[in-house]
C-alpha positions in Angstrom: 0.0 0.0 0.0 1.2 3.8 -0.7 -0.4 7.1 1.1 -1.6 9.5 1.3 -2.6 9.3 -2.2 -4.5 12.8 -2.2 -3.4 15.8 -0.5 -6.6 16.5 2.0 -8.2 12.6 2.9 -11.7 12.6 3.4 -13.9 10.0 5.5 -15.7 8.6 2.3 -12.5 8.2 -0.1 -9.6 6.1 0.7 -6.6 7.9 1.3 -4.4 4.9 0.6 -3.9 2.2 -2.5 -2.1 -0.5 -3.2 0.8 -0.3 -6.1 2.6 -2.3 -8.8 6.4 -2.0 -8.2 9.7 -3.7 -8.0 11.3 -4.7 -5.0 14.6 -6.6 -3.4 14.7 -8.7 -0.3 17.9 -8.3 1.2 19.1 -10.2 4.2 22.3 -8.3 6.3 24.1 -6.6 3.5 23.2 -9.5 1.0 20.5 -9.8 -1.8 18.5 -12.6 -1.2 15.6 -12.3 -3.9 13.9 -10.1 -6.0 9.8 -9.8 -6.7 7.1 -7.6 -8.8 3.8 -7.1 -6.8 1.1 -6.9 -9.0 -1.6 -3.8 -10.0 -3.5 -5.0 -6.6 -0.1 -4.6 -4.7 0.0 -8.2 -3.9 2.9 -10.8 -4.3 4.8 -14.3 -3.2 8.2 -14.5 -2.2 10.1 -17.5 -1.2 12.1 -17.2 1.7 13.8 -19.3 4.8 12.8 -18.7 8.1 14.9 -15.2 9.3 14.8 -11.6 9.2 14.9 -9.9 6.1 14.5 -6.1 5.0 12.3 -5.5 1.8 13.4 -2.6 -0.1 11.2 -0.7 -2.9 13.0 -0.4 -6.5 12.8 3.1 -8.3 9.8 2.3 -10.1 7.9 2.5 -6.9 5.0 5.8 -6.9 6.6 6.6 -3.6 9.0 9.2 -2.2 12.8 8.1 -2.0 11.9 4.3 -2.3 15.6 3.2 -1.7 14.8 5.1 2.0 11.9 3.2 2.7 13.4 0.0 3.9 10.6 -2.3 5.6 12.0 -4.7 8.4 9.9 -8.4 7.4 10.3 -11.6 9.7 9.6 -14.8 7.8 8.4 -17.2 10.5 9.1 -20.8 11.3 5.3 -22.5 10.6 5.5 -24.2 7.8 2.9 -21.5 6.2 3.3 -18.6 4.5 4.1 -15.4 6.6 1.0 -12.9 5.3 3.1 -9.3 5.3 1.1 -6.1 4.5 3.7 -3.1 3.9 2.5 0.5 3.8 5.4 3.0 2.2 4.9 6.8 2.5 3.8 8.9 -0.9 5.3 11.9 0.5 1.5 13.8 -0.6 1.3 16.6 2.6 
């Protein structure tokens, strides 16, 4: 998701959205995987158990993407880990 996606958000009108973009999963200083959420914002990435960092790529609609670094643990289940990231649109 990406917002404020209008500069004054009103009760009726979502002030958020979710966003096609590029992004890399990086683990330490290390690149672990890459991915593409789709037009809906959602995605699947494949990952071990750990702590990881998910960084947008420049094509994200946000403000200084590479800055926006999201901290994501990836836990031990044997499920999927369900991970919703919200990145700041810089809209004031």
């Amino acid at each position: 998701m990406r917002g404020p996606v209008t500069p004054v958000c009103r009760v009726d009108v979502p002030c958020d959205q979710p966003f096609s973009a590029s992004f890399t999963v990086e683990q330490g200083s290390r690149r672990m995987s890459t991915f593409t959420s789709d037009a809906s914002g959602q995605f699947t990435v494949f990952l071990e158990p750990g702590a990881y960092t998910i960084v947008p790529g420049p094509d994200a609609p946000i403000i200084s993407p590479s800055s926006q670094k999201k901290p994501v643990t990836v836990a031990d289940t044997g499920t999927l880990t369900v991970v919703q990231l919200t990145f700041d649109t810089g809209i004031r």
